[in-house]
matplotlib code that plots the C-alpha trace (Angstrom):
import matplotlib.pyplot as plt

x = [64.5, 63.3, 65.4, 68.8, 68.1, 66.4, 69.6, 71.7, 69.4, 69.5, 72.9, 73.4, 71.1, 73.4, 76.8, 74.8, 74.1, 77.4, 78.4, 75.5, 77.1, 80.9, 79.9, 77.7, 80.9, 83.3, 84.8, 82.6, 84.4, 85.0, 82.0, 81.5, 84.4, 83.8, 80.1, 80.4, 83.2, 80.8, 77.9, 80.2, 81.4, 77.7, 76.8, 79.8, 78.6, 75.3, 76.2, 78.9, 76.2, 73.7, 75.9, 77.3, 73.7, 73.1, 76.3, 75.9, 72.5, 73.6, 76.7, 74.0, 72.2, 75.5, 76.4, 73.5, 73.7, 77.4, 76.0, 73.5, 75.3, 78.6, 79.6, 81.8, 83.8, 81.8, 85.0, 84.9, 81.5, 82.2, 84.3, 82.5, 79.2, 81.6, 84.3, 82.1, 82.8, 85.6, 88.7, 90.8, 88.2, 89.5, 92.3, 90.7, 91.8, 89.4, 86.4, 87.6, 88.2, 84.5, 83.4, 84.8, 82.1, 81.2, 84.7, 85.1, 82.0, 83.2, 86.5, 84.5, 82.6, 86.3, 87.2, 83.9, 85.3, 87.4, 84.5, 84.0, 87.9, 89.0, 85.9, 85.6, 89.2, 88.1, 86.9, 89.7, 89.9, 92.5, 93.9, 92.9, 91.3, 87.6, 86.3, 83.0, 81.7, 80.5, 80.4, 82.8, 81.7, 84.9, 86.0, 88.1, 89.0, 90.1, 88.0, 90.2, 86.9, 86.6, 89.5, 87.4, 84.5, 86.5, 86.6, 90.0, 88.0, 85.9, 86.6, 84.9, 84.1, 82.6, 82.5, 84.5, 87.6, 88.4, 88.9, 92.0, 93.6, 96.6, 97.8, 97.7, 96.5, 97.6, 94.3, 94.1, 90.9, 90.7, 89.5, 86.5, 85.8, 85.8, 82.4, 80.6, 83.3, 84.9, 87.5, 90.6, 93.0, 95.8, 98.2, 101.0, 102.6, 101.8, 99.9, 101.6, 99.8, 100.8, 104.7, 104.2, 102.5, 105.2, 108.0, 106.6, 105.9, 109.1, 110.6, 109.2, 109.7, 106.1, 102.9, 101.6, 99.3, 96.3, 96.4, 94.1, 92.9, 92.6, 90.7, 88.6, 87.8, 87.8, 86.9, 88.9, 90.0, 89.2, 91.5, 89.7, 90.3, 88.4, 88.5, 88.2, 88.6, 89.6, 91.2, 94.6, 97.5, 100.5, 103.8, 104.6, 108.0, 109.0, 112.6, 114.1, 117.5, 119.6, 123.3, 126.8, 126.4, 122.7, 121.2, 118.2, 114.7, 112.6, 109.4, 106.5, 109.1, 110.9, 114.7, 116.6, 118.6, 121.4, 122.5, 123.6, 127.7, 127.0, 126.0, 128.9, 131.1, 131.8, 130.5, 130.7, 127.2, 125.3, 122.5, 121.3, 118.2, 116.4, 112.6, 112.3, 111.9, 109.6, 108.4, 105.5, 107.0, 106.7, 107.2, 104.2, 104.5, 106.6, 105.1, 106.2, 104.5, 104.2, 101.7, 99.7, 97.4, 98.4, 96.6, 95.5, 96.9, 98.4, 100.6, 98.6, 99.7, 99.2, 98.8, 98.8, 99.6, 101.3, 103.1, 103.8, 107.5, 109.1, 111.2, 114.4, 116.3, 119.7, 121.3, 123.6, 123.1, 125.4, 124.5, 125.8, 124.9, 126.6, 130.2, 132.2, 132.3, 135.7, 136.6, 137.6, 138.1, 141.6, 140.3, 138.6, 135.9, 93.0, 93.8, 92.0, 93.3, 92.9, 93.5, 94.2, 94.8, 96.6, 97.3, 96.4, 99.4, 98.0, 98.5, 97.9, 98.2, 97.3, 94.5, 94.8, 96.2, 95.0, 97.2, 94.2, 95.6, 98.1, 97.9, 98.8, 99.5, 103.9, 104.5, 107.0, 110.9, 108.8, 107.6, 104.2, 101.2, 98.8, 96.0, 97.4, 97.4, 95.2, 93.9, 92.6, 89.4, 88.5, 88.5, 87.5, 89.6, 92.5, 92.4, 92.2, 95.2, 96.7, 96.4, 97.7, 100.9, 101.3, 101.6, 104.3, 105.8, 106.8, 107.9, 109.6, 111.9, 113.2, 114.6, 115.8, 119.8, 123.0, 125.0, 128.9, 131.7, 134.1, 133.4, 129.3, 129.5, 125.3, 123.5, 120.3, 117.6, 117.0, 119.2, 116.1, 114.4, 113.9, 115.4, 119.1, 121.2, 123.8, 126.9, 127.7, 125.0, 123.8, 120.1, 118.0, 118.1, 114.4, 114.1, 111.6, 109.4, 110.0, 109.5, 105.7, 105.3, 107.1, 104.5, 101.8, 102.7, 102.3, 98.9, 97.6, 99.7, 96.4, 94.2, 96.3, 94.5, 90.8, 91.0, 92.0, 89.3, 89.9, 89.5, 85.9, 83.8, 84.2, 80.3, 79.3, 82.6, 81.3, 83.9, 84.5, 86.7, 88.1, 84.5, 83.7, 81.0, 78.0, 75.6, 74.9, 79.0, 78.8, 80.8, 81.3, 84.6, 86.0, 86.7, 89.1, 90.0, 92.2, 90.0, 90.1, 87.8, 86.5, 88.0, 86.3, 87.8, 84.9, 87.2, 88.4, 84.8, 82.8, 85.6, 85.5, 81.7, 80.9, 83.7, 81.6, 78.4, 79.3, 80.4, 77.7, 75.7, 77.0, 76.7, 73.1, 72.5, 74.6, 72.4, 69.5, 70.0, 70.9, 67.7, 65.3, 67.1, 66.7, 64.6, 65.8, 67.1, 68.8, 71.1, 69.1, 69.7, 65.7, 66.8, 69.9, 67.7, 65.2, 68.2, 69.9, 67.3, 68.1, 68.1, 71.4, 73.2, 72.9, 75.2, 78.0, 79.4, 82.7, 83.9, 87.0, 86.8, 88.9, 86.9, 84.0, 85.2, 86.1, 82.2, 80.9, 78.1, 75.5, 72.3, 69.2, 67.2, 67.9, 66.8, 65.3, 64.9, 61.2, 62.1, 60.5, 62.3, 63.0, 65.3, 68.4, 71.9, 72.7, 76.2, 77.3, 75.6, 72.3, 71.9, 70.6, 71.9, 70.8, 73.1, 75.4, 73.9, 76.2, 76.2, 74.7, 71.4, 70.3, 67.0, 66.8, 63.5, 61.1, 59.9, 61.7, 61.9, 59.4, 61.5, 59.4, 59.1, 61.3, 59.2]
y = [68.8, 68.3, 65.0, 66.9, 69.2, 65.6, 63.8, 66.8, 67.2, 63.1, 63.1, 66.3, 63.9, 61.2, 63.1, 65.1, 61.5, 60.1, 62.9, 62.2, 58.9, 59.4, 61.5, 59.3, 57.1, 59.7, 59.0, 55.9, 52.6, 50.5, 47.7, 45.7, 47.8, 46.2, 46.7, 50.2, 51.4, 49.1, 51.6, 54.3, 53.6, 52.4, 56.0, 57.3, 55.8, 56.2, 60.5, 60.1, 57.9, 60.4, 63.6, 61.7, 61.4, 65.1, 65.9, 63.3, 64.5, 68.9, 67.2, 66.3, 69.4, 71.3, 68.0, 69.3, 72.7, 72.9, 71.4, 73.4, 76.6, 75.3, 72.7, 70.3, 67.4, 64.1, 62.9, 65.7, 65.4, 61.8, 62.7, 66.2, 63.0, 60.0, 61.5, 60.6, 57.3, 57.2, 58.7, 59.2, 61.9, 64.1, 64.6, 65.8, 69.7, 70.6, 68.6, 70.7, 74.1, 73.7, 72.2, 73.1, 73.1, 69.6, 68.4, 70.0, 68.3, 65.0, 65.4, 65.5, 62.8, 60.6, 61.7, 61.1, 57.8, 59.7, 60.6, 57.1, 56.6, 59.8, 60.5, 56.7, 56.8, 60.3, 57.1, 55.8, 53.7, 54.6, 52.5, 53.9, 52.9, 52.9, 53.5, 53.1, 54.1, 50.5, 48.9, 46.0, 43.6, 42.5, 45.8, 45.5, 48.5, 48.3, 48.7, 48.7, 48.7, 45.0, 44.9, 46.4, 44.0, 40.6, 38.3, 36.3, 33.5, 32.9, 33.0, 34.6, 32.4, 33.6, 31.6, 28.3, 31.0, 31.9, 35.6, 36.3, 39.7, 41.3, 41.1, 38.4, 38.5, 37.0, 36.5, 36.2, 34.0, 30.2, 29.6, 26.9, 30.5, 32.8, 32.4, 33.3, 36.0, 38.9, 38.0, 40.2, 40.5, 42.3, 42.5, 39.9, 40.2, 40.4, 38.2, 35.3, 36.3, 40.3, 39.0, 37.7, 40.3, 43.0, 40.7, 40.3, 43.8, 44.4, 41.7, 42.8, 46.5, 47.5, 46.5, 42.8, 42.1, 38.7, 36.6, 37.6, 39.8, 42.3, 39.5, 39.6, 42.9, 44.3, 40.9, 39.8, 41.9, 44.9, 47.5, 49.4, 52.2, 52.7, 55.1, 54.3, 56.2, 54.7, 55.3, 53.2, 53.4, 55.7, 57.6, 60.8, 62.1, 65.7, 67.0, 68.3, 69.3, 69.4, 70.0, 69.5, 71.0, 71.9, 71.7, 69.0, 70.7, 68.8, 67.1, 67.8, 68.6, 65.1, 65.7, 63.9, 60.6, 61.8, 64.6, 65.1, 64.8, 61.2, 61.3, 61.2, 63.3, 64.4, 61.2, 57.7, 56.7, 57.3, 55.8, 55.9, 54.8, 54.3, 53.1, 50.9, 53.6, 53.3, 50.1, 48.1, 45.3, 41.6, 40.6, 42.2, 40.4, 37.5, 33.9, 31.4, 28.5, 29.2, 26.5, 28.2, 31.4, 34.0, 34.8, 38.6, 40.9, 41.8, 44.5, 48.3, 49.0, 45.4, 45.4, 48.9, 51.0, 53.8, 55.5, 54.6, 54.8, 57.9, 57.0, 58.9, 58.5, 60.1, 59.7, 60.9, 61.7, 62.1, 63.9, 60.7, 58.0, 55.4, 57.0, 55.2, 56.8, 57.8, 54.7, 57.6, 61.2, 61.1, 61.0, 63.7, 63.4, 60.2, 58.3, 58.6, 56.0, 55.3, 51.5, 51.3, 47.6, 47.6, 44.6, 42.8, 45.0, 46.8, 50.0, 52.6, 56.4, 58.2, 60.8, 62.8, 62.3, 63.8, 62.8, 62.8, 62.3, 59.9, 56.4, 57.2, 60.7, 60.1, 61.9, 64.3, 62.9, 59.9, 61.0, 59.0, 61.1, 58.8, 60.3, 58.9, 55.0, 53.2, 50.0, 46.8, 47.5, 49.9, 47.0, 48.5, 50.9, 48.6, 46.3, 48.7, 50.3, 46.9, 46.3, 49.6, 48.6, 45.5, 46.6, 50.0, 47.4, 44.9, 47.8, 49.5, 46.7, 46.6, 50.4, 49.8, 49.9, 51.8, 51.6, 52.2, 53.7, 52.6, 49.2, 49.7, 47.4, 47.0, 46.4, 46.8, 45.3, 48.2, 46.4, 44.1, 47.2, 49.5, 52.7, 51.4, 52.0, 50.3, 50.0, 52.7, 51.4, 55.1, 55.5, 57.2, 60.9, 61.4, 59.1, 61.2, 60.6, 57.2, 55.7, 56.6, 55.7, 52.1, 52.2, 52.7, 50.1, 47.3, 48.5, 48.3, 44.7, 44.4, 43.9, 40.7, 38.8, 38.8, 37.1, 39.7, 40.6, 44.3, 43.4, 44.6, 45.4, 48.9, 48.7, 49.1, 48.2, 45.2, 42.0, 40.4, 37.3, 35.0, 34.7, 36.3, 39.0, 39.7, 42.5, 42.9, 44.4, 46.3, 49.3, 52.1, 52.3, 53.2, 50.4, 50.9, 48.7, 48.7, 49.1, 50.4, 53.4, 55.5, 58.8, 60.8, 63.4, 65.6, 68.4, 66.4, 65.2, 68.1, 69.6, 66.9, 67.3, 70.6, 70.8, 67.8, 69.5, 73.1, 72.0, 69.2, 72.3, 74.9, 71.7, 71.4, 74.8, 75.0, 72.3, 73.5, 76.4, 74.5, 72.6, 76.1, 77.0, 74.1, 71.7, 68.4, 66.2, 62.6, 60.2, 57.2, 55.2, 56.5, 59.6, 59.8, 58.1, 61.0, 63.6, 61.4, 61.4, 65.2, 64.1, 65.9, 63.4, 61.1, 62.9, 61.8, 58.0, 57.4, 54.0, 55.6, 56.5, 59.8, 60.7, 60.2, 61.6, 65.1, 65.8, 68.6, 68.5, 70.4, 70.0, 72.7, 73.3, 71.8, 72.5, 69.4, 69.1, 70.0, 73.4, 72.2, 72.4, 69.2, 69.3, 67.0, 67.1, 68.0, 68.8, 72.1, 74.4, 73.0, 73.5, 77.0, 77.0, 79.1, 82.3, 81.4, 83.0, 84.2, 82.3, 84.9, 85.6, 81.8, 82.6, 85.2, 87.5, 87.3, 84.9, 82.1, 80.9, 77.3, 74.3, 72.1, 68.8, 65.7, 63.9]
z = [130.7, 134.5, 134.2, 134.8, 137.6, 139.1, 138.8, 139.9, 143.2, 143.4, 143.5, 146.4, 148.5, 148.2, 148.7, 152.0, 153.1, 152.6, 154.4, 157.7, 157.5, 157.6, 160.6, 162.5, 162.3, 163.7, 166.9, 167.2, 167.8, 164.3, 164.3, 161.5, 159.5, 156.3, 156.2, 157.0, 154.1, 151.9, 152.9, 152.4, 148.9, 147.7, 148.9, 146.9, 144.2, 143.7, 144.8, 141.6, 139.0, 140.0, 139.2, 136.4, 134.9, 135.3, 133.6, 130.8, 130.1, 129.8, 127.3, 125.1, 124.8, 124.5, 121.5, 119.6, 120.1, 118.9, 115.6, 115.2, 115.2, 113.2, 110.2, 111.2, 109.6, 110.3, 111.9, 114.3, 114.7, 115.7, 118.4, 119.7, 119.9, 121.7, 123.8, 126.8, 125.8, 123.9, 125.4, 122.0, 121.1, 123.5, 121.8, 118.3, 118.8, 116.1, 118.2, 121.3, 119.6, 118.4, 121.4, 124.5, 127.0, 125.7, 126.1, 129.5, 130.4, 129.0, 130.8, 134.1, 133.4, 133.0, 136.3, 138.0, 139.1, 141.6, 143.5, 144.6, 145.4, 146.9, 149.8, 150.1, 152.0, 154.5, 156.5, 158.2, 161.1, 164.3, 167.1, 170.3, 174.0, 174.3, 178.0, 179.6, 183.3, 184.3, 187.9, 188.7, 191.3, 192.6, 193.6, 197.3, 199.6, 203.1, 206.4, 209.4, 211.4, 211.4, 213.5, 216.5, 216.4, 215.3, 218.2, 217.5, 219.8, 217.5, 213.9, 211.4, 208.5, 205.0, 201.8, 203.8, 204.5, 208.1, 208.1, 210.1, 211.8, 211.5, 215.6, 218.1, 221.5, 224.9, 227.4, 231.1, 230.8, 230.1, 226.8, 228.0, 230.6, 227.8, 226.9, 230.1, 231.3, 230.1, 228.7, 229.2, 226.3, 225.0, 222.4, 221.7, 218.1, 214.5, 213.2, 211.0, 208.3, 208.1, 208.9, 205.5, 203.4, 205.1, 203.9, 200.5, 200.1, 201.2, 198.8, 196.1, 196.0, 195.6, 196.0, 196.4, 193.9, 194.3, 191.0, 188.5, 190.1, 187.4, 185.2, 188.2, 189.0, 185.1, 183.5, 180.2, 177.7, 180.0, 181.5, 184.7, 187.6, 190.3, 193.5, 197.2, 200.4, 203.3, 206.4, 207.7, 209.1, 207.9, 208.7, 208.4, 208.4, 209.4, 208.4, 211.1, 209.7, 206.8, 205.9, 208.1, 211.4, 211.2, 214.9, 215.0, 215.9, 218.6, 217.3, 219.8, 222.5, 222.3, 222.0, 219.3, 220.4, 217.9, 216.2, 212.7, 213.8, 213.9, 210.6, 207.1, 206.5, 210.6, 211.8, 210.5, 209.7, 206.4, 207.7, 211.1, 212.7, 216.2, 215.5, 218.9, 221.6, 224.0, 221.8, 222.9, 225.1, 223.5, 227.5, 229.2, 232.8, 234.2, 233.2, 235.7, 233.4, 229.6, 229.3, 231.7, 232.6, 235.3, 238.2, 239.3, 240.6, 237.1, 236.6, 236.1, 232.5, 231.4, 227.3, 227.6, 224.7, 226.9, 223.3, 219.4, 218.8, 216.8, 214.1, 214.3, 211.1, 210.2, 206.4, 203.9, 200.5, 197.2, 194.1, 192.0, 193.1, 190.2, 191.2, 193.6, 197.3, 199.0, 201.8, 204.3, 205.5, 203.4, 199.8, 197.6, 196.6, 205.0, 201.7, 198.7, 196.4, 192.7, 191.2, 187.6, 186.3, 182.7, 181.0, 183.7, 186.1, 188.8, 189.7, 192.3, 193.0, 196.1, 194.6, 198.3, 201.3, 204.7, 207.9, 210.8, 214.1, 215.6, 216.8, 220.3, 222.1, 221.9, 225.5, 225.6, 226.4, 227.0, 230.7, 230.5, 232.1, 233.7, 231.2, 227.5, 227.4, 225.6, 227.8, 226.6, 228.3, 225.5, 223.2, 219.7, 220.1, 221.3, 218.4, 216.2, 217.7, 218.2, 214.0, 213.5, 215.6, 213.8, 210.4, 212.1, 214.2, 211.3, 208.7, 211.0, 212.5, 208.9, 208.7, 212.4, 212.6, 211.1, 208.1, 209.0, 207.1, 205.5, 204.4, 204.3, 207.6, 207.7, 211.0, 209.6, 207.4, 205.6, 202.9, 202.1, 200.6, 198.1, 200.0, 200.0, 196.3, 194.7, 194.6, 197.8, 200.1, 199.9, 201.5, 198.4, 198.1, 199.2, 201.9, 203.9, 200.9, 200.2, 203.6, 204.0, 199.7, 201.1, 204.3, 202.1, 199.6, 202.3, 203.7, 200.0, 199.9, 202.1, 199.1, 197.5, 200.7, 200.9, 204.0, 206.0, 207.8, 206.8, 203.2, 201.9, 199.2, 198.0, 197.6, 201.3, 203.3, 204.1, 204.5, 201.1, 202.1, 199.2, 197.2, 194.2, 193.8, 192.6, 191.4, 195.3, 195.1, 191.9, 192.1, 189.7, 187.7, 184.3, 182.2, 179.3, 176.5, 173.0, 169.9, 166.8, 165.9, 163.0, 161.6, 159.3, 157.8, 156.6, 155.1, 151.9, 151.5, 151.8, 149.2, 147.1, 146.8, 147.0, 143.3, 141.7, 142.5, 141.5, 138.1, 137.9, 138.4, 136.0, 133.5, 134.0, 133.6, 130.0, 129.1, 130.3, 128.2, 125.0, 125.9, 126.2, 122.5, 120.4, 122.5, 124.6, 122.2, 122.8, 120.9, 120.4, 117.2, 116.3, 116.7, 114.5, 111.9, 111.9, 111.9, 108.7, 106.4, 104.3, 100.5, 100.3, 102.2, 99.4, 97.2, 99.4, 97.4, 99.0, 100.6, 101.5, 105.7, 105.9, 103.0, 104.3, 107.5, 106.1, 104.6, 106.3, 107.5, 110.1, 111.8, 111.6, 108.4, 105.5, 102.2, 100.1, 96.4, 96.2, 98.5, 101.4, 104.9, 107.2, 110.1, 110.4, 109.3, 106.0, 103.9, 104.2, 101.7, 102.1, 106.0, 107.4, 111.3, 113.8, 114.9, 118.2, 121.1, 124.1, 127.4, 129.1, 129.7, 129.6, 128.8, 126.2, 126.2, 122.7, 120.2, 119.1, 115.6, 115.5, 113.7, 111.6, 113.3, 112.7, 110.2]

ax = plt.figure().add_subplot(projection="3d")
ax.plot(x, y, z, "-o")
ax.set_aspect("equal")
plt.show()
């Protein structure tokens, strides 16, 4: 009897496991996929053999009982004994009318197999992106520092690259003096080198971004992001007014060069811009010989950086911008960035952005105080100042100019960007926004050349150059990836095998009480031998089948010739059954009635 209630526990273990499994796997990215819906439907079906077992094992007990109580045809005792196996029984009506508990049981035991198919699919597998916090070594930020200490005497050079600054200088000392003097120095130009990333940034409408650099930083088959702070160069713009006729505001007490009746529809200009006021002059003194170096006295504010220009920018907007604008008055009409590189495409957005001070006091109406220029003799600060200028200077001679109406006549290289539209030669609608999202676009352009010497390791702001890194540059990022990833969907399991248990259950506990009432019997072949041997079974001679089918027959006591008692089956008259007991209690209180043995 304990061999049911074993199976039926057996069997809970299993479906709790397959259960412990499935959510192990959850969420969990799909290894070895195969290998683990193998696990899964072994697990199925050892929880459904298991149950199965139980179940087949109650059927029995409830086979017997049912023939102990009532006399049946053989036939239907045929089918009441083989519908677990034979699926035609279970549609003798006279085998289920005097059977139904068996047959229900049977009918679960022909649908056990959907245990194994139905939770072996509540594992599914998902596309998705699987990330990890990991450190990439090749990870690049900017450091505008290196500007201050960079002598451009004598190059800097890391890994066989000469790192190289983003301004030029002019000096008053002879190069073969330079080394035993102080040298004195000041600003010429931009560099060659930041001419080119301005103009590529410019080119190409956003960002300039190294080869493989994302290959690099995230290594193959890896998406990543990583943050940096740093601290560079940028504009800010202030509106100062909007609409026809509006009056201009000063900015920090300098007066507007122009007011907005210049500007479309009362003036002729839909785009107006002065960004070389007061501009750092390319001509600092007179040079009698270019080949050669002057001699003191120099003039006082020599190199000096005596103000940063203002950008003054005047524009008109439209709300359609893909309609055709009227020819004339007569017609109608601090940075804290974050990278991302996807599919090898890099991307940036600016995380926070803190404007700190500016670059160089601008004096009011451009009366210069004595107290506000920055000198060449406070070198760090100059270059760095003098790198700042070169990356403004370069961007900004490209928004210097007009745009004239009618006819869009363009004195300007604005129309080399990204701020000008098509087909009106309208500036865009948010240009105060877009010109420091442009600015910022070329000082990240920074990045695509390691050999800047601003260019450093996000690790310790160190300068990187063109090399590769190393775990010495590891720095921490999120590294994101497609994969594929397991789903389990624990509500159709747990349903699935909480039914197949409950009535595996109520099963075992039918049998259990046909067991406690007539004993745990089986249907080996030695078995039906014993229960076939009643001398009254011999009186049936028929070799016709239905014939021999409709003998009734039943299984208790049966009565032999010399008046002894033997139990097995016998035809009907010479069986005594025992009285059908209701289902409830199972185990009924008193003494039983003892069956002589099977001999």
């Amino acid at each position: 009897m304990w061999s049911m209630p074993f199976f039926l526990i057996l069997g809970t273990v299993f479906a709790i496991g397959h259960h412990l499994f499935y959510q192990h796997l959850d969420g969990k990215e799909a290894l070895q996929q195969p290998l683990m819906l193998r696990y899964g439907t072994v697990l199925a079906f050892c929880a459904k053999a298991s149950l199965g077992a139980a179940v087949i094992l109650a059927r029995r007990q409830r086979v017997w009982m049912v023939v102990r109580q009532k006399v049946a045809r053989l036939g239907t005792i045929d089918s009441i004994f083989t519908a677990a196996e034979d699926i035609t029984a279970l549609f003798d009506w006279e085998a289920i009318r005097k059977a139904k508990i068996a047959t229900c049981l049977a009918i679960y035991l022909w649908l056990t197999p959907l245990i194994v198919i139905l939770t072996s699919e509540t594992l599914s597998v998902i596309n998705g992106v699987k990330e990890e916090s990991s450190l990439c070594p090749e990870a690049r930020t900017l450091n505008f520092t290196h500007e201050d200490t960079r002598d451009w005497r004598q190059w800097q050079v890391i890994n066989g690259y000469a790192m190289i600054l983003t301004a030029w200088y002019n000096s008053t000392t002879p190069q073969h003096e330079a080394r035993n003097a102080d040298p004195f120095d000041y600003y010429n130009m931009p560099s060659i080198q930041a001419q080119v990333i301005v103009e590529r940034a410019i080119n190409l409408q956003e960002a300039v971004v190294r080869k493989n650099v994302a290959s690099e930083i995230c290594t193959e088959g890896w998406n990543c992001s990583y943050i940096v702070d740093f601290v560079a160069p940028g504009y800010k713009c202030t509106e100062l007014a909007n609409g026809v006729g509006s009056k201009v505001k000063k900015l920090d007490g300098s007066l507007p060069p122009f007011d907005t009746a210049s500007i479309i529809p009362e003036g002729n200009f839909s785009y107006l811009a002065l960004t070389d006021l007061e501009e750092y002059a390319p001509k600092q003194m007179e040079i009698m010989d270019p080949l050669s170096i002057e001699d003191p006295p120099y003039p006082k504010y020599l190199g000096a950086f005596r103000t940063e220009p203002v950008m003054w920018i005047g524009y008109a907007t439209v709300e359609d911008y893909s309609n055709v604008q009227p020819e004339n008055r007569s017609v109608e009409g601090w940075d804290n960035i974050e990278f991302n590189y996807t599919n090898g495409i890099q991307s940036y957005s600016i995380k926070d952005r803190q404007y700190l001070r500016k670059i160089v006091i601008q004096p009011t109406n451009y009366i210069l105080p004595g107290n506000q220029e920055l000198y060449p003799g406070r070198v760090a600060k100059y270059r760095r100042v003098a790198a700042y200028h070169s990356l403004g200077k370069e961007f900004r001679d490209y928004l210097e100019g007009s745009l004239r109406m009618p006819g869009a006549l363009l004195n300007t290289s604005m129309i080399k960007t990204k701020l000008l539209t098509l087909p009106n030669y309208q500036p865009t609608k948010d240009l105060h926004r877009e010109i420091p999202q442009m600015y910022e676009e070329i000082i990240i352009s920074l990045l695509s050349d390691p050999s800047f010497a601003v260019v450093s390791w996000a690790y310790n702001g160190s300068t990187s150059s063109v090399g590769l890194g190393g775990s010495n540059t590891n720095y921490p990022c999120l590294r994101s990836t497609p994969s594929n990833f397991f789903i389990y969907n624990k509500t159709q399991l747990c349903l699935i095998y909480t039914i197949s248990i409950a009535v595996a259950l109520i099963g075992v506990l039918l049998g259990a009480q046909a067991a406690h009432q007539g004993g745990m019997r089986d249907v080996k072949p030695s078995s039906i031998l014993r229960a076939a041997r009643a001398q009254s079974l011999t009186q049936v001679r028929t070799n016709n089948d239905q014939e021999f089918k409709d003998v009734k027959v039943g299984f208790r006591l049966v009565q032999e010739h010399s008046g002894e008692e033997a139990c097995g089956f016998g035809l009907a008259g010479y069986v005594v059954q025992e009285a059908q007991r209701p289902l409830w209690p199972f185990w009924r209180p008193g003494p039983r009635r003892e069956v002589p043995p099977e001999n």
